[in-house]
Each structure stands twice: as C-alpha cells, then as structure tokens.
Residue frames relative to the residue before (quaternion, step in Angstrom):
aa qw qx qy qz dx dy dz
X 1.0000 0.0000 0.0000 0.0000 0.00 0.00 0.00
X 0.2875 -0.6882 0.6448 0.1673 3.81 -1.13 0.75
X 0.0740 -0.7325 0.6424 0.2130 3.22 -1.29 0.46
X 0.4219 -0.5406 0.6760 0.2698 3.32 -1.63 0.62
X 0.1955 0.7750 -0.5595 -0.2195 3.28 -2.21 -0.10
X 0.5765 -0.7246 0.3775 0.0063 2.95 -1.38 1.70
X 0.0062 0.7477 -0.6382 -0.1833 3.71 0.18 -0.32
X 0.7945 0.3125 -0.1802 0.4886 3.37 0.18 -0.79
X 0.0883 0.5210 -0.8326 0.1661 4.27 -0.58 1.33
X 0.1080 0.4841 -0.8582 0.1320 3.50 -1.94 1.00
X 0.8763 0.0232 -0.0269 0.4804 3.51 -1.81 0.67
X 0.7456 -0.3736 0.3297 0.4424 3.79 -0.02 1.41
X 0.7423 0.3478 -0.4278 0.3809 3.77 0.10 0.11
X 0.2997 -0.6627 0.6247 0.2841 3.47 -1.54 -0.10
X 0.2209 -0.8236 0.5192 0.0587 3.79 -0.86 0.79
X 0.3984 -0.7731 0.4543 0.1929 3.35 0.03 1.69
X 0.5995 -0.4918 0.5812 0.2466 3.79 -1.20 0.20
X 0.6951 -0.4069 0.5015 0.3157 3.56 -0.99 -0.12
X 0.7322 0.4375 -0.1314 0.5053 3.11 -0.05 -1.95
X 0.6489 0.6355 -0.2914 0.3003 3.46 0.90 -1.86
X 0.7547 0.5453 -0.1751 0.3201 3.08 0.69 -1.87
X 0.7312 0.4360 -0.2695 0.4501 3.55 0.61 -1.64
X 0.4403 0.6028 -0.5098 0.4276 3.88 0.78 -0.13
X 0.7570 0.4996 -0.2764 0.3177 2.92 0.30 -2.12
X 0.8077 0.2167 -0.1247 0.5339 3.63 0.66 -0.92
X 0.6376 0.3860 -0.4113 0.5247 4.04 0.53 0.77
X 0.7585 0.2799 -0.3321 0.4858 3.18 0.57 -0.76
X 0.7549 0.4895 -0.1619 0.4053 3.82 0.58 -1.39
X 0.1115 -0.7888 0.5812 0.1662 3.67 1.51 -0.92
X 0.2687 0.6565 -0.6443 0.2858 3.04 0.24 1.46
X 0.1740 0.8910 -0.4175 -0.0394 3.52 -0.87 0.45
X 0.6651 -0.2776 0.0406 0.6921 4.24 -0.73 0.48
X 0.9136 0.1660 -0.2563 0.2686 2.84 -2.19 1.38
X 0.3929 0.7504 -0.3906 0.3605 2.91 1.42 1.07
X 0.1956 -0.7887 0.4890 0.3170 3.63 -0.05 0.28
X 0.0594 0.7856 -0.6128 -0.0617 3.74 -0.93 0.64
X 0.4815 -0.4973 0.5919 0.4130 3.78 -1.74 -0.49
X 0.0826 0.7366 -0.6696 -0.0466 3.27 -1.61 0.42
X 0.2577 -0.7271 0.6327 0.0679 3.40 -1.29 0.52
X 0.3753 -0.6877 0.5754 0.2349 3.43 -1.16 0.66
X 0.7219 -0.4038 0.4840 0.2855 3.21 0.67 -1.02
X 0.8354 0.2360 0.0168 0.4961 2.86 0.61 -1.64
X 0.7186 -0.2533 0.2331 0.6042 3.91 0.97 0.76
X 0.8004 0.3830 -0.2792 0.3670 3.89 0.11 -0.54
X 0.0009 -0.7611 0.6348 0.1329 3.55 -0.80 0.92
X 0.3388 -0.7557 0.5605 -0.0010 3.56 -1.18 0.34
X 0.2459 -0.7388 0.6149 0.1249 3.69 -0.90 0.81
X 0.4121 0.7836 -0.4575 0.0831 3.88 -0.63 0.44
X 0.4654 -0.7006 0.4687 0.2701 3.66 -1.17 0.03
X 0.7065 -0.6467 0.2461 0.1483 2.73 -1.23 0.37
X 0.0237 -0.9171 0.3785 0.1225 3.24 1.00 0.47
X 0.8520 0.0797 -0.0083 0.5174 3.65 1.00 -0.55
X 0.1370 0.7318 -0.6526 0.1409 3.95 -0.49 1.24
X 0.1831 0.6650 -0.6855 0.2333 3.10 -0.94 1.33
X 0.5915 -0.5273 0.5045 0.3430 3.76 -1.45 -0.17
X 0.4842 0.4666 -0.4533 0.5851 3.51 1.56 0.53
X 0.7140 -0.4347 0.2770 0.4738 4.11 0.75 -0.18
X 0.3461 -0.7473 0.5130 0.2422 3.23 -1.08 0.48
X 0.1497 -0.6240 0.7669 -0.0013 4.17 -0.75 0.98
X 0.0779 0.6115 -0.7874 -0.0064 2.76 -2.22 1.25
X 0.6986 -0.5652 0.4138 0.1460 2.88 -1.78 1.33
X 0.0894 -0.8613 0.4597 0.1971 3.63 0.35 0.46
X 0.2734 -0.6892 0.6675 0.0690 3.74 -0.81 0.87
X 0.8626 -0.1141 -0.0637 0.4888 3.88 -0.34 -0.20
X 0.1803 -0.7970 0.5586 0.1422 3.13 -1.57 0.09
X 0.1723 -0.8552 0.4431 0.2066 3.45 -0.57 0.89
X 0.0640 -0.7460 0.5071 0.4269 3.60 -0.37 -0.41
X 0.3241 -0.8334 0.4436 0.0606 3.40 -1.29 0.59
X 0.1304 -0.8358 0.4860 0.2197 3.63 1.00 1.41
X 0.6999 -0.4663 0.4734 0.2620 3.33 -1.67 0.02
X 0.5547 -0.6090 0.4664 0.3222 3.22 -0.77 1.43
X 0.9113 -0.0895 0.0238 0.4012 3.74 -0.05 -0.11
X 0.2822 -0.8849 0.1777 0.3252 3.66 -0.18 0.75
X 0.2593 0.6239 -0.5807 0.4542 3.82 1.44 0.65
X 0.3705 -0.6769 0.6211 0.1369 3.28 -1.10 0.72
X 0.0938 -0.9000 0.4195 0.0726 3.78 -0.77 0.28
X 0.2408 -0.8261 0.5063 -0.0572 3.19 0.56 1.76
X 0.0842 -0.7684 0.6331 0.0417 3.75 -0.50 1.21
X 0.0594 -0.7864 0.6147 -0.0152 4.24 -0.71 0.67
X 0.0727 -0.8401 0.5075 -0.1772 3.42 0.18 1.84
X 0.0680 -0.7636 0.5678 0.3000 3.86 -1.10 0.19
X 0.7211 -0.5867 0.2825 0.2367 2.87 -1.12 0.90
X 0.3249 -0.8473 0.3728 0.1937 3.67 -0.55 0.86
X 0.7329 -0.3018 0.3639 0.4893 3.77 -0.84 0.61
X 0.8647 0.0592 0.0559 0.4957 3.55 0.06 -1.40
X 0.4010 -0.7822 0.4112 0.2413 3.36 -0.40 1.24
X 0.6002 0.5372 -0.4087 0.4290 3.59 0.94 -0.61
X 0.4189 0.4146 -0.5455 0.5959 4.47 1.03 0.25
X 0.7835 0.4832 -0.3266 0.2144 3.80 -0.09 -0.96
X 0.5270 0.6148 -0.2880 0.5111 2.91 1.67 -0.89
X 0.4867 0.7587 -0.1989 0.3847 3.38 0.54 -0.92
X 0.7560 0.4215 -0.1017 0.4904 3.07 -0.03 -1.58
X 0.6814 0.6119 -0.1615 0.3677 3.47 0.89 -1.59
X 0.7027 0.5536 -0.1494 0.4212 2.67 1.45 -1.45
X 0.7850 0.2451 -0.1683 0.5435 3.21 0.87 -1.01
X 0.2386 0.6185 -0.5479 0.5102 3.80 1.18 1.17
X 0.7900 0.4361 -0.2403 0.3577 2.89 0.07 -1.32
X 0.6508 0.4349 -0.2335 0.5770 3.37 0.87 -0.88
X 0.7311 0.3172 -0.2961 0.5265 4.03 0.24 0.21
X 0.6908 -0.6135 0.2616 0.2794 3.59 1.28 -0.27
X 0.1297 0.8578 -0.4378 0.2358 3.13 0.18 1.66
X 0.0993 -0.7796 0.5816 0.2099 4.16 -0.36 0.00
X 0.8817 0.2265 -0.0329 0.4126 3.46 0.74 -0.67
X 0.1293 0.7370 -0.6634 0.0085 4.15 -0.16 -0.01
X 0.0016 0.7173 -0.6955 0.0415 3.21 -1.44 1.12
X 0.1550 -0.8575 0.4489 0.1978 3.18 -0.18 1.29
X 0.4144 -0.8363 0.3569 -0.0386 4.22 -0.83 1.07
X 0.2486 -0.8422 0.4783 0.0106 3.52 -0.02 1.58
X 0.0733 -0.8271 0.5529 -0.0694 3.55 0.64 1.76
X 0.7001 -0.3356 0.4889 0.3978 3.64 -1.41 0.14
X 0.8631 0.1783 -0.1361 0.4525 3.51 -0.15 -0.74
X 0.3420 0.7719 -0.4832 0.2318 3.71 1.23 0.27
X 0.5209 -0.6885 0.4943 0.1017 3.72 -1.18 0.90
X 0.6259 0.1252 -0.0604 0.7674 3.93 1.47 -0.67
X 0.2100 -0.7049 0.6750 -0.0586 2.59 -1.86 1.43
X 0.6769 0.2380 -0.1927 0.6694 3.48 1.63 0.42
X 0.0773 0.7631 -0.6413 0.0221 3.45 -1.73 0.52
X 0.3433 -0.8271 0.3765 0.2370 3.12 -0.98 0.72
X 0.4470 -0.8551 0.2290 0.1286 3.52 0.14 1.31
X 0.4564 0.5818 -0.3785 0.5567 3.06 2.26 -0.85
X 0.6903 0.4805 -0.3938 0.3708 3.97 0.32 -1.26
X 0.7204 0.4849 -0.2716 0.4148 3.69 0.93 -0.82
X 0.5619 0.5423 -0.2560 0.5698 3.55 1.25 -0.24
X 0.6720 0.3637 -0.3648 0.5321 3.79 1.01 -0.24
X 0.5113 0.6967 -0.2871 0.4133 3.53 1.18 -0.72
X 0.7285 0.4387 -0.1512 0.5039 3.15 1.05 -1.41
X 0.5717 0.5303 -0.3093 0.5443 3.80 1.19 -0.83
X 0.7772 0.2447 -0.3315 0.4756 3.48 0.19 -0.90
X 0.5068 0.6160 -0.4495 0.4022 3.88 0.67 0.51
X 0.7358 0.3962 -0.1722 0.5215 3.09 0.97 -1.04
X 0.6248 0.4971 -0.3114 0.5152 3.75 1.23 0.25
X 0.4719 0.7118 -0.2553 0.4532 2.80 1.58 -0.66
X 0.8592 0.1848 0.0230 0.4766 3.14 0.68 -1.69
X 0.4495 -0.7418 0.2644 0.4217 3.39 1.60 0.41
X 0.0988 0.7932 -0.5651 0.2042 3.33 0.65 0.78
X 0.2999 -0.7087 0.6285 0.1130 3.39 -1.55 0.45
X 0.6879 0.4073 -0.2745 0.5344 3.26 1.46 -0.82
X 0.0973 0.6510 -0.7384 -0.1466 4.14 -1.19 0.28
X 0.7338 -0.5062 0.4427 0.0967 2.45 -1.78 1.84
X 0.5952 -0.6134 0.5098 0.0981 3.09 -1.35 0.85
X 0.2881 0.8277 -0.4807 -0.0279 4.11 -0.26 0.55
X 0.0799 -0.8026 0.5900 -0.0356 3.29 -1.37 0.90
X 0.3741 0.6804 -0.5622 0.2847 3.37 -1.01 0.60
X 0.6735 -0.0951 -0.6644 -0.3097 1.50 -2.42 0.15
X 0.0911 -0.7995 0.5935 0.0139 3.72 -0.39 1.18
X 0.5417 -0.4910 0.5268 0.4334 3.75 -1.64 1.32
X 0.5433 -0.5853 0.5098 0.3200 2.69 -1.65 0.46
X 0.5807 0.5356 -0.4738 0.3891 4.07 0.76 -0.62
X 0.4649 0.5788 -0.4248 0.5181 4.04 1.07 -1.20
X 0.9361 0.1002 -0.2328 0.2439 3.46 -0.32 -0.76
X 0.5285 0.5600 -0.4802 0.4203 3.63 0.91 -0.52
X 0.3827 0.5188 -0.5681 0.5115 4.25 1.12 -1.12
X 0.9016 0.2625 -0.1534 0.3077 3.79 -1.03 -1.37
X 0.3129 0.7953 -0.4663 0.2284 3.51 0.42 0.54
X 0.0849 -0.8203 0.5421 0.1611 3.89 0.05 0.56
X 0.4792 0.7428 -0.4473 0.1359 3.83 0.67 -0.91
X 0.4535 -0.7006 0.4081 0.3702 3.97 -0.55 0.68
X 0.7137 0.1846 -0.2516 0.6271 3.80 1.15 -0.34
X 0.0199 0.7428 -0.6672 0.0526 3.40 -1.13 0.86
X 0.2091 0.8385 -0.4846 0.1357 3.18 -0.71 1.15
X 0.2189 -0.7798 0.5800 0.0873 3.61 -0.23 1.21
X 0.3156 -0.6494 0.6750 0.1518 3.82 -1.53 1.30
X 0.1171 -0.8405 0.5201 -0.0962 2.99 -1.39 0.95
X 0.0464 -0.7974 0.4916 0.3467 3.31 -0.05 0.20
X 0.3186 -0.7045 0.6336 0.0283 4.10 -0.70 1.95
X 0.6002 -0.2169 0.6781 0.3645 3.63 -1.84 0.74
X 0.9686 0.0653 0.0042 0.2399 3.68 -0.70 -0.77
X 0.5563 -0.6168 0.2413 0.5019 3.25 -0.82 0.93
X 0.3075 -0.5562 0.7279 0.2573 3.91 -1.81 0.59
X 0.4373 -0.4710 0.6610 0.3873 3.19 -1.73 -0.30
X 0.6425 -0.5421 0.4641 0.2793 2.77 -1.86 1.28
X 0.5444 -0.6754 0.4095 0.2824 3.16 -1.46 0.61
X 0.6220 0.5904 -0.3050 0.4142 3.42 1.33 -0.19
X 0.5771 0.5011 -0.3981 0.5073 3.76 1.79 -0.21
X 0.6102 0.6239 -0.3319 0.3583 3.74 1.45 -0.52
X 0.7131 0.5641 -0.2345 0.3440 3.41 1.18 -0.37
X 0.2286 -0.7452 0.6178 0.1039 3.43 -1.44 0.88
X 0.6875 -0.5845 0.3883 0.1869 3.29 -0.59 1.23
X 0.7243 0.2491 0.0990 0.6353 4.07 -0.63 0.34
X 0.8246 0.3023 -0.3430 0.3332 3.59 0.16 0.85
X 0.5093 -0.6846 0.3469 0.3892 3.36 -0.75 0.57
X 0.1363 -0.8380 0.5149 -0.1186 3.16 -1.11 1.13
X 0.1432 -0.7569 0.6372 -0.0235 3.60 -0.76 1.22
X 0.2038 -0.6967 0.6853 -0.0586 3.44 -0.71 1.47
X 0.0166 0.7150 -0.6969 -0.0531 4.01 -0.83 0.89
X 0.0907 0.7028 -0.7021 0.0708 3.64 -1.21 1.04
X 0.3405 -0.8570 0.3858 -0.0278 2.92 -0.81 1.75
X 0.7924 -0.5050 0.0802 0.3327 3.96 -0.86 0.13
X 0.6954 -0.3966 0.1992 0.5651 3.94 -0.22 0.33
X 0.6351 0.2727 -0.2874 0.6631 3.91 1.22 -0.42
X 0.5161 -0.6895 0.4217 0.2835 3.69 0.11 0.86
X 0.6039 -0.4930 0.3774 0.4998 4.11 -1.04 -0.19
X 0.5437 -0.6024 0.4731 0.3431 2.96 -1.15 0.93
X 0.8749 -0.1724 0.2900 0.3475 3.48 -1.80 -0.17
X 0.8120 0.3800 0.0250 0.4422 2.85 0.56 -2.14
X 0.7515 0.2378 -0.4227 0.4472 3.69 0.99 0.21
X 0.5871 0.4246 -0.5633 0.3973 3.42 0.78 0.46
X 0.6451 0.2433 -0.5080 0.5163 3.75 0.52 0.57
X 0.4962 0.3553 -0.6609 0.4367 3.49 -0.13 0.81
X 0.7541 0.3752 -0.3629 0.3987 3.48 0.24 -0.88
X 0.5831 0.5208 -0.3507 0.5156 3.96 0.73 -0.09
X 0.5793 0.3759 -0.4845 0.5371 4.04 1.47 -0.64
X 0.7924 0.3103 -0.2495 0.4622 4.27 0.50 -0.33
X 0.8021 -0.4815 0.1967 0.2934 3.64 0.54 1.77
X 0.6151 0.5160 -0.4314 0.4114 3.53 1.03 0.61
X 0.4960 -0.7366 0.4581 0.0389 3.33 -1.07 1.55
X 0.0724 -0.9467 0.2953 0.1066 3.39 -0.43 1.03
X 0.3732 -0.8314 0.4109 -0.0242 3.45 -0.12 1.88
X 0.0922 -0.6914 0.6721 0.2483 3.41 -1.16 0.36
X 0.6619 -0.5203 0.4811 0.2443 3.50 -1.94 0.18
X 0.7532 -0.0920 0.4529 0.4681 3.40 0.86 -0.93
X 0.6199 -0.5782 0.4323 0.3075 3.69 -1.17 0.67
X 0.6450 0.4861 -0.2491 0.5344 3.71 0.98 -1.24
X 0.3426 -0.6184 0.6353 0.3109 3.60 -1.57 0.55
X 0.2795 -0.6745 0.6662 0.1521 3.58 -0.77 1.40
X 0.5676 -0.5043 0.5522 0.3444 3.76 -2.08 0.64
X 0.7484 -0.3346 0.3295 0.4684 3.68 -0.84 -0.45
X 0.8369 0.2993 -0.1412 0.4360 3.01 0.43 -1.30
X 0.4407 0.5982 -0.4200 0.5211 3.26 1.36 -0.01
X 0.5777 0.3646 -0.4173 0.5994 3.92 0.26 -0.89
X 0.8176 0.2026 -0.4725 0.2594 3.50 -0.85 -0.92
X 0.7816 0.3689 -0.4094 0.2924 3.56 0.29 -0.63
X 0.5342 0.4363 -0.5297 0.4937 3.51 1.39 1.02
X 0.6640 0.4614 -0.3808 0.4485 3.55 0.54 0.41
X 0.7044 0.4333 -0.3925 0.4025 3.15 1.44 0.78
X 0.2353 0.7069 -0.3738 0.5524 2.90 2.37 -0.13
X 0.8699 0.2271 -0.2700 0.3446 3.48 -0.35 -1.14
X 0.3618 0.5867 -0.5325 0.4913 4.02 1.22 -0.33
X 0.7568 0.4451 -0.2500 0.4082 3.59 -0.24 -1.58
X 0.6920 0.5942 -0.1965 0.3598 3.58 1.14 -0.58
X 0.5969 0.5750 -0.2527 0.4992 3.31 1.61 -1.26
C-alpha cells in the first residue's frame, strides 16, 4: 500500500500539495477514480478517490476515516544539534521517524558546528518517513532554539540530557519509566559544554550515557529513540 499526504482535508475532500500531486500523476500515473490512502498527519488515515487531477491540483473524495491513537501514551520529544553535514542529520530524522518520534527540536549548543538549517528540506524528510513507514502520526519540528531558552522551559516528566561524563552515567535505558513524557537532549560532535550540562541538571534533567563507545550525533539520538520505543 502507498500512502499519500494531505495536510489540508476541508468539506470531505483531501487536497494534495504540489510536490504531492505531480508525483501522484507523472510519476505513479494515477488518474480520476482511483482509490488511494491518505494521512493528515495528525492521527487520521482515510481511504478515497480521486475526484480531481489536473495541473491546477489534485482533490480526493474521501470515503472512510480512521482515527489512529498513538502507539503509546508518553510522548517523546527528541532535542538534537545539528550536524556539520546535513545529510547525517537527515538520517537520523529519517529513521526517527520511522521507529517513533512525536517531537524533534533542533538546538544551538556552545560547541555546535551549523548555525542555520533549512527546515522546509527537514519537514519533507520527515513526511516521506512517515509514508514510508505508514505512519499516521508526523512528528512535530522546531528549531533552531539556544539551548539555555529552551532546556530553562521544559515541562516533560522525564528529562534527560546524554553526555559524555569523566565517569560512568547510568544507561539511559535503566532511567526510564514507561508511559511518560520524555525529553531526551543529545548534543553536538564536541559534546555540551560544562556549563550546559549544569544548567540543564539546575532545571531537572538527568544525566545518562548511551553505552561504552562514543556514538556521532546522530548516532546517539537515533539510539535514544531505539531504547524509548523499547522501554
């Protein structure tokens, strides 16, 4: 099965994107009275036809709706810094999304390597993951935010920032409680400095290691969603 995604369904139809649309009918040669899947995003998938495919946009008639609750109810808020080379970051994102993610904030750390990003490219990355893997839900992204602005205003009930410590941490998988929301912070190829892992430890975040090996960036985060999805 292929999914489509819609963001925009108003009055029983779904309304294909650009990008979305000319695939659907150049690349796929789909055309009126097809029947396809679509997803909003936001938990709801849908069966419908096509009612309209032109180079003005493509609308489908929706016929059912499912809703699709969330695979588990802790939320799971991932805070990553951005690597040197976006195509590691992508990655990660990518294969987050596909193993299970609600949230990605992306984090301007002291020792970070990119001071810019381009949020449209990381937002298609994440869509075509979650179609990929039939998801109903698409993650949540924000950024780039300093890292003091956010870690100060965090609300999540576990909060827990990887580090690499002089001494062993407990693994992050012995720190978790099952079914709760949870912010994981994993920080830039020269890890957080000094000073933000004791700010983030003066506002309730717990500091974990990953394992014995130093992981790249994007390696830690998409192992700290392995083990969330795991607990």
């Amino acid at each position: 099965m292929q999914l489509f995604y819609a963001p925009r369904i108003e009055h029983g139809f779904a309304h294909l994107e650009e990008e979305e649309g000319r695939h659907l009918l150049t690349v796929l040669r789909h055309k009126v009275g097809d029947r396809l899947q679509v997803t909003d995003g936001l938990g709801n998938m849908y069966e419908g036809e096509i009612a309209e495919a032109s180079k003005r946009g493509v609308s489908i008639h929706l016929l059912t709706t499912t809703a699709v609750p969330p695979e588990r109810p802790g939320r799971l808020h991932l805070a990553i810094a951005p690597t040197k080379q976006m195509e590691r970051l992508e990655w990660c994102l990518e294969k987050a999304t596909e193993i299970g993610v609600d949230d990605i904030t992306l984090l301007q750390c002291h020792h970070s390597e990119r001071t810019t990003v381009r949020l449209d490219r990381l937002e298609k990355v994440l869509v075509s993951a979650m179609k990929q893997s039939l998801r109903a839900w698409l993650p949540q992204l924000h950024g780039l935010l300093p890292f003091r602005s956010f870690v100060t205003a965090a609300t999540e009930a576990q909060k827990r920032i990887a580090w690499c410590a002089d001494s062993p941490l407990p693994h992050l998988k012995t720190t978790l409680v099952p079914d709760q929301s949870t912010l994981i912070l994993i920080g830039p190829e020269g890890d957080f400095s000094p000073e933000e892992v004791a700010l983030a430890q003066q506002h309730g975040f717990v500091g974990v290691g990953l394992g014995t090996a130093r992981l790249r960036t994007e390696t830690a985060g998409l192992l700290a969603v392995t083990v969330f999805n795991l607990i």
